[in-house]
Structure formats: structure tokens, C-alpha cells
N, C-alpha and C positions, 0 to 999 in steps of 0.2 A: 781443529775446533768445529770437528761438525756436526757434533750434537747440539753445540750453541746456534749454530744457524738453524738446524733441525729445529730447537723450540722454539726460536725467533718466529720460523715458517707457520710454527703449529699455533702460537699464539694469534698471528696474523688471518689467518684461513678461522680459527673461532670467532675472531672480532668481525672479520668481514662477513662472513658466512649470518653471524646472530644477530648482529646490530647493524651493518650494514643491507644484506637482502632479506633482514627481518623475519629470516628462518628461524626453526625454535633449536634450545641449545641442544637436541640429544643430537638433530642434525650435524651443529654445528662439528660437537666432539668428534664424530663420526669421521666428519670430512677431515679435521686435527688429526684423527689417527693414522688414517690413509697416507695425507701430506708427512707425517711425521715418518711412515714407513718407506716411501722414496727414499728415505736417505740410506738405506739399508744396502741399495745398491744390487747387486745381484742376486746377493743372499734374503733379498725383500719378502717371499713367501715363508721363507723358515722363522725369520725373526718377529714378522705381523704375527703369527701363526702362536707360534710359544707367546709372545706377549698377552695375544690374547686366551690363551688357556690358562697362562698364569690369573687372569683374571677374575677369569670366572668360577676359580676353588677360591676367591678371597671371601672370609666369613665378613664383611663389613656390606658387602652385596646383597646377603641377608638381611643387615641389620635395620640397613638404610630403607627396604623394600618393606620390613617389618611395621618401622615407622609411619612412613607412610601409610599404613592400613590403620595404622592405631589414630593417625590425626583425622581420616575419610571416617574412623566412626565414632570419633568423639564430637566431630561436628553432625550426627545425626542423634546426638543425645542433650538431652538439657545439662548434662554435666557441667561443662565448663558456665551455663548460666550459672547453675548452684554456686561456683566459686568466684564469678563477679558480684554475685550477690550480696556475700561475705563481707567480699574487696569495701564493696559498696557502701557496708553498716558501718566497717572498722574508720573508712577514713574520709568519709562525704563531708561528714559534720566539719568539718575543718576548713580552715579557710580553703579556698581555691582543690578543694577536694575532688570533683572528678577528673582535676589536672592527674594530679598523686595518685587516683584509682585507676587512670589509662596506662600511667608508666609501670605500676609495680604489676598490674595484670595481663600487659605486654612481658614483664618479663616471667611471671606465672608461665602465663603460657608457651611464649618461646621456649622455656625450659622444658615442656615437653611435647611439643608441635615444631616446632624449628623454623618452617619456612617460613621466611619475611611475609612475603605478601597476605597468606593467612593468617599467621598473628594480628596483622592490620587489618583483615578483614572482619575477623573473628571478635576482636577487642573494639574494632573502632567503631563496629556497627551498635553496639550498645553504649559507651561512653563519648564520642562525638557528637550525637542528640543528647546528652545527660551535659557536657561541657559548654553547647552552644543556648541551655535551658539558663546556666547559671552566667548567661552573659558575656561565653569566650568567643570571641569571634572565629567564623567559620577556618580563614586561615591559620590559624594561632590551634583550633582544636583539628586541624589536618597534620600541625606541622605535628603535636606533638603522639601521634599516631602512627605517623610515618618515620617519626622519629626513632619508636620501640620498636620496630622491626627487627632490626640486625641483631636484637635480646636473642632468635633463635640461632643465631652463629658461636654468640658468647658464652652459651652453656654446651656444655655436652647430653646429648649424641644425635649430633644434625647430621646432613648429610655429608655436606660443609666438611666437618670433621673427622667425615669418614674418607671422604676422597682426599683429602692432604694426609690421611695418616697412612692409607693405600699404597701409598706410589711409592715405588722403589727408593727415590732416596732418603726421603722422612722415612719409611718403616726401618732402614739399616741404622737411622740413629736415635728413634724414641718408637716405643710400640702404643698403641690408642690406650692401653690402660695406665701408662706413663703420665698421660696428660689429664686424663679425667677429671681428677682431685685441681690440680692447677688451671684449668681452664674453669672448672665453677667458681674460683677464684677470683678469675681473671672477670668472669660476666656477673660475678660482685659489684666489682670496683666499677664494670659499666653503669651497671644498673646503680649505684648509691652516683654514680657521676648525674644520670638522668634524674635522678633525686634532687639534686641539688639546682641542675638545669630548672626543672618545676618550681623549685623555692623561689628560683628567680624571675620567673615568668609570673607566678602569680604575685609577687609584689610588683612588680614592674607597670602590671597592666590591670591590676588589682582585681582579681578573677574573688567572687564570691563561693561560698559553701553552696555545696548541692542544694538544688532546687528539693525542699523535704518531701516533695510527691514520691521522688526518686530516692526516699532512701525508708529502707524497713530495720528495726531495731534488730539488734547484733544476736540477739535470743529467737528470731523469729526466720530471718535468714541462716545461721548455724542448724535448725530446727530441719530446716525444709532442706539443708545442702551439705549439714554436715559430711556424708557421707562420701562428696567427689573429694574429699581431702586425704581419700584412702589411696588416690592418683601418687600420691607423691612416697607413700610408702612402697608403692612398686620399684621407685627409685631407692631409697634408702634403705631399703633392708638387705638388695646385693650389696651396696656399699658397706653396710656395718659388718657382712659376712666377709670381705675380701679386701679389705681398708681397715687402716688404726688399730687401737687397744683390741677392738674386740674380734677384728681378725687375724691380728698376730696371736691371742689367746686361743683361738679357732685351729689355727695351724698345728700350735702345742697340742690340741687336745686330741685331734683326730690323727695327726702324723702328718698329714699331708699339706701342702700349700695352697690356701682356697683360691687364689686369685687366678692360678693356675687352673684348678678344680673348675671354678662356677667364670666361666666368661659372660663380663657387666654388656658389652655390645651385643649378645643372645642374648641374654636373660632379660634384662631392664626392659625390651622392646615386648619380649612373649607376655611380662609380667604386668605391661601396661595392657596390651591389648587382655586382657583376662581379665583385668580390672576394668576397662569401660564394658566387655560383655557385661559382666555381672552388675556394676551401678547404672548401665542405662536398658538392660533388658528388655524391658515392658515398651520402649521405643524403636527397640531393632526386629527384623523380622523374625516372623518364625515358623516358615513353612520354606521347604530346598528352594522352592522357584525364587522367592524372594530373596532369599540371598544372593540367586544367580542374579538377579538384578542387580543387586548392590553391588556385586562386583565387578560387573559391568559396567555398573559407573566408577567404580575405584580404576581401571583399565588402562584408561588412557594415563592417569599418573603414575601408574606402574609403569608404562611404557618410557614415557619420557623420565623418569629417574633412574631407572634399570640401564634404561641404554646411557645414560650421563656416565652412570660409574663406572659400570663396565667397557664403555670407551676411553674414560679417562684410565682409567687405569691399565688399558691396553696400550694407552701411546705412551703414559712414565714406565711400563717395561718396556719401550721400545728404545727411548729416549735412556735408561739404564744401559741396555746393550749397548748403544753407540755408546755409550762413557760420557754421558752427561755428568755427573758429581766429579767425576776426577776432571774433567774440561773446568768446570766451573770453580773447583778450586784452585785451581793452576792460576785463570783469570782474576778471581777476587784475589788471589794473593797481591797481585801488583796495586791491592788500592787501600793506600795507608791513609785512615781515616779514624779519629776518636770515635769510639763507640757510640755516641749521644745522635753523632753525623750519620754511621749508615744506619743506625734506627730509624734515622727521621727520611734517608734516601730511598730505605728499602720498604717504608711506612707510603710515601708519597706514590711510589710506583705501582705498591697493589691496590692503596686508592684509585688510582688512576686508571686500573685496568677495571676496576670491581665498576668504576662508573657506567660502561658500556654494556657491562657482564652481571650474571649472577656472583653472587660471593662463592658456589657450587664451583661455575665455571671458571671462576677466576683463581681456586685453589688448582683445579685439573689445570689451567694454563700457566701461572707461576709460582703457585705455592711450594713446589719445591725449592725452584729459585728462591726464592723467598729466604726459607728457611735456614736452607745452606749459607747463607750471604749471612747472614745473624751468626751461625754457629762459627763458620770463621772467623766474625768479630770476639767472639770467646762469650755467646749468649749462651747459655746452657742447651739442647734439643729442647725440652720437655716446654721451658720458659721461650725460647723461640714458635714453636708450631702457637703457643697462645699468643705470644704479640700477633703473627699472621696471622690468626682468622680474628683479632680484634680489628686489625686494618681492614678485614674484609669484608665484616661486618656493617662498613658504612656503607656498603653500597644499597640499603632502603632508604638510605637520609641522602644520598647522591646526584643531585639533578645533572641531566633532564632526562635519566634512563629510570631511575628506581620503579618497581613495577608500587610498591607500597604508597609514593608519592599518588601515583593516581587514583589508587585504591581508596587512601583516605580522602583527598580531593575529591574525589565522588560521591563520596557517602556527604558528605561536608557540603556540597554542591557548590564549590569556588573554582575559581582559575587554579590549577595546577603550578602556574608560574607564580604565585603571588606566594610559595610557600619555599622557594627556593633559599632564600637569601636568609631567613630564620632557618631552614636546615642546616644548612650549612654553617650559620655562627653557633648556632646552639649542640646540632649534634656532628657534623663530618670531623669537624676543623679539632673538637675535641676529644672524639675517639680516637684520629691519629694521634693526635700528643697521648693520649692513655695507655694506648698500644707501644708510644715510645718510652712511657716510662716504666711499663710491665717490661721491656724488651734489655733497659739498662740496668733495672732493680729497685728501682725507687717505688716503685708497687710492686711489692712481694707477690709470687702466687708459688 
């Protein structure tokens, strides 16, 4: 069992390493990988070595790197204002409206920004002064800010996403285009869950309609914003080329198989950045120097994302070579348990680690485990990697680590601890159960 002890070690050295000496997580992986390759034993430079070459040809290191340039420059554009603005007309008028206009524009945007902490920076900086206008109290419009975080784990193609589908034993049993479809599914069912979480908060504490300074008629905002809606066609149009009717029909007609042909993890990220060049233009630079600026300030997040994945996925091929999946299946065999049981053990566990950790990090540390543990219980792969990064997803709603907690907290200007005890009944407590019933079948995805 020494690849079990091996992850044990690698988990431990990231906890301690990130959340303990309050190092940041590329460090941390970095040190995971190292600790993880001790265990190689004398063969330890040849096995670091291939682990990490396999690495660095993974096309998801691209993709994740992609993203990230696509979110550094959509927040230098009024785009995403044009699509709160929308948000804004369509559902203010309504009772307790810029509750409903934080969650669904949280998960707007998580769908294609991903990271928690800027979803809630991005979203809360304009709807938490529009929530605390209409009378929501500071805590109540931090919680539910902090709340739509984890929206960018739930959809596809976060980073998230990318390093659980990387790793040597999730890729031998579902590939990242497997899960696509069932994961936007899956950040459905979150997102109408936060739906409904809102319905109840605002009867409860009987939250009023937008304050009308803050809201401009549906023809006037569509007028001035229609055009960041063309975001989402960057998405949908690989989709309809290499997915459903119209690309089995696609298939027939050219000869060849699209989904094979056009890969959604390249394309979808190229096809966004193309899309905020050209909708925010007039706001990006346009002279070489300046963009050498820009990207000097994009740098440092390329740095720490790049080196995340790329170490994580050095130490799950490392953690491969030693026989990690065959170790861990030998082990879960021995634990007989109704299905419903290790959803809810293997649900508490990645909560539990995502508390301290990114949800990033906490796939690279046991999202395999994870997964495997599910598939042995007879979860399908595709429908397992989505329970997992539902679980992992809580870690913006997670106190007292979530970076989103504070983010909203601050814009909100309240204690950070006053928002604990509503995260947690409203969104932790409830995504784990959603995760375990995506994971049993009782939500389809």
C-alpha cells in the first residue's frame, strides 16, 4: 500500500504547506509532488521525471492557461457590466430582486470565469451595494455572494475541472469531454438549488424589490449590452458542432467524427478570448507596449495556475506509477456500504479537505480518491467526477478558509464570522446533499 501512504503524505505536505505556513497553493503542489516522489525509492529521478513530462504535453494546461487570460480581460472590459445590467432589468422588479440578480449572475459568470473568489468579486461588487440599497442586511448580502462562488466549479471548463480530469486515474476512466454535457447539468441543479435558497431568504427576512434608481428598463439595458450575450455563443456553437442532433447530423455529413475533429477544451477558451477582444475593443490596448503591460499584470496568475496544474498532475503520474487505482481498489473493496453511505462519506471528506484548500487543490489532492471510491460503489465515471467537484465546489460557502467569504465580507463591510452560520445552512450543508444525490441518481445529469 504505498501509493496510499504516498497520497496520504502528498495530501498532508499541501494542507500543511498552504493552510498551515500560509504558503500559496502552486508552492504548496510543488512540495506534494516532491513528497509524493520519495516514495519512488531509488528509481525517484526517472519516475519525477516521466511524471512530469507527461505533464506538460497534457492539452488541459493549455486550456486552463487560456482561461485565465480570457477572465484578466473580460474584467478590463464593461462586458460582463452590460450582462448585469440585463440581469438587472429582467429580475430587480421582483420582490427581493437583487437577491435573484446576485445568484443567477454568479452563476452567469462562474460559467465562464470559474474562479470563486472573482465571480464574488466581480458579481458582489455591484449587487451587494444594490442588496444592502433594498434593505438586505450587510451579512445576508455577503452570505449570499459568497454563496455563488463555487457556480465556477459546477459548470464546465474551470480549472477545477481540468486537473480532476488530468490525472492519471480519472482520465483511464471518463475523458473531459465525457463529463461536459453532465456537469452543466450538474451546475443546473446547483444553481435552481440557490434559486430556491433565495426564494427563502427573501420571504423569510422579507427583502424588497430593487431600489428603481438601480434598475433601467429591459429595452434600454439589452440596447447598450446586447452584444456581451455573444459570450455565450463562444460556448454553444462548439457544443452544437460536437454534441446531440446536430452533431451526430455533422458527423454523417462530413464523414468524420467532430468531437474528435474540433476539441471543446481548445476551442471554447480561444473562441471566448476572440470574443471579449472584439466586444470590448475600444477598452483594451492598442499599441505592443501596452499590451506588454497587460500581460504583465496577467503573469503572476499564469504563474500560480500553470505551476498548480502542472504539479498536480506530475504527482497523479507519479502516484499512477506507484499503483495508486489498483491499491485503492483492493482497499475500497473491503468496505461494504449502500450506495447512499459512501456518497455521503466520500461527499464529507472532499468537503472537508476543500475547507482548508482551494477546490483546484483539493481535486489535485483527492479528487482521484474521490472518484474511484464512487466508481466502485457502481457510480457511473462521467456521473462520479460531477458529484466530486459538486462537493468541491463548497469550498467558497466553507468557513473559516473560503477566500470568497472574505471577499464578500469586505465589499459588505461586516465581520466575516457573522456570515458563517448562514453559509453553511443555506449553501455547504446543501450542496453536499446535491452532490449526493447527483452521485446516487436521484438528479439526473
Amino acid at each position: 500500500m504505498i501509493a496510499v501512504w504516498a497520497l496520504g503524505c502528498y495530501i498532508a505536505a499541501i494542507i500543511v504547506w498552504n493552510a498551515v505556513l500560509k504558503r500559496n497553493i502552486g508552492e504548496a503542489l510543488i512540495i506534494g509532488f516532491v513528497v509524493t516522489g520519495l516514495f519512488a525509492g531509488g528509481d525517484i529521478a526517472h519516475v519525477m521525471w516521466d511524471g512530469f513530462a507527461e505533464a506538460m504535453q497534457e492539452e488541459v494546461t493549455f486550456a486552463a492557461l487560456a482561461f485565465v487570460f480570457m477572465s484578466y480581460l473580460l474584467a478590463r472590459t464593461p462586458v460582463l457590466d452590460h450582462l448585469l445590467g440585463i440581469l438587472n432589468s429582467l429580475l430587480g422588479r421582483l420582490r427581493g430582486g437583487p437577491v435573484y440578480t446576485s445568484t443567477v449572475a454568479a452563476g452567469v459568470f462562474g460559467a465562464i470565469a470559474h474562479v470563486g473568489a472573482a465571480v464574488t468579486a466581480a458579481v458582489g461588487s455591484v449587487t451587494i451595494p444594490w442588496m444592502k440599497r433594498s434593505r438586505v442586511s450587510g451579512e445576508l448580502a455577503a452570505t449570499v455572494a459568497a454563496g455563488g462562488a463555487g457556480m465556477g466549479v459546477t459548470f464546465p471548463f474551470s480549472s477545477t475541472m481540468f486537473i480532476l480530469m488530468g490525472t492519471a486515474g480519472v482520465a483511464s476512466m471518463a475523458t473531459t469531454d465525457d463529463i461536459v454535457l453532465p456537469l452543466f447539468l450538474g451546475g443546473l441543479w446547483c444553481l435552481g438549488y440557490r434559486l430556491v435558497a433565495a426564494f427563502v431568504m427573501v420571504r423569510r427576512y422579507k427583502i424588497e424589490p430593487m431600489d428603481r434608481a438601480d434598475l433601467l428598463p429591459l429595452r434600454t439595458s439589452l440596447g447598450v449590452g446586447w452584444t456581451s450575450l455573444f459570450l455565450f455563443a463562444a460556448i454553444i456553437v462548439p457544443l452544437l458542432l460536437t454534441r446531440g442532433p446536430s452533431g451526430g447530423a455533422l458527423d454523417d455529413w462530413v464523414g468524420v467524427t467532430m468531437s474528435d475533429a474540433i476539441s471543446l477544451i481548445t476551442w471554447i477558451p480561444v473562441l471566448l478570448i476572440a470574443t471579449v477582444l472584439i466586444l470590448g475593443h475600444r477598452h483594451l490596448p492598442r499599441s505592443g507596449r501596452e499590451w506588454w503591460d497587460v500581460l504583465g499584470g496577467a503573469a503572476p496568475q499564469f504563474g500560480v495556475i500553470g505551476v498548480t496544474i502542472v504539479a498536480a498532475f506530475s504527482a497523479s503520474n507519479v502516484l499512477g506509477e506507484l499503483g495508486l487505482p489498483e491499491q485503492l481498489t483492493e482497499l475500497l473493496a473491503g468496505v461494504d456500504a449502500p450506495l447512499w453511505v459512501m456518497a455521503l462519506i466520500v461527499g464529507v471528506l472532499v468537503v472537508g479537505v476543500a475547507i482548508p484548500l482551494t477546490a483546484s487543490a483539493t481535486m489535485a489532492a483527492i479528487g482521484p480518491v474521490a472518484v474511484s471510491s464512487l466508481v466502485g460503489a457502481g457510480v457511473p465515471p462521467a456521473t462520479a467526477c460531477v458529484a466530486v467537484l459538486i462537493f468541491a465546489s463548497t469550498e467558497g460557502a466553507s468557513p473559516p478558509s473560503g477566500a470568497p467569504i472574505y471577499v464578500a465580507s469586505g465589499i459588505a463591510g461586516i465581520d466575516p464570522a457573522r456570515t458563517f452560520v448562514p453559509l453553511v445552512t443555506y449553501y455547504c450543508v446543501p450542496i453536499l446533499l446535491i452532490g449526493a444525490a447527483v452521485a446516487t441518481g436521484v438528479l439526473p445529469v
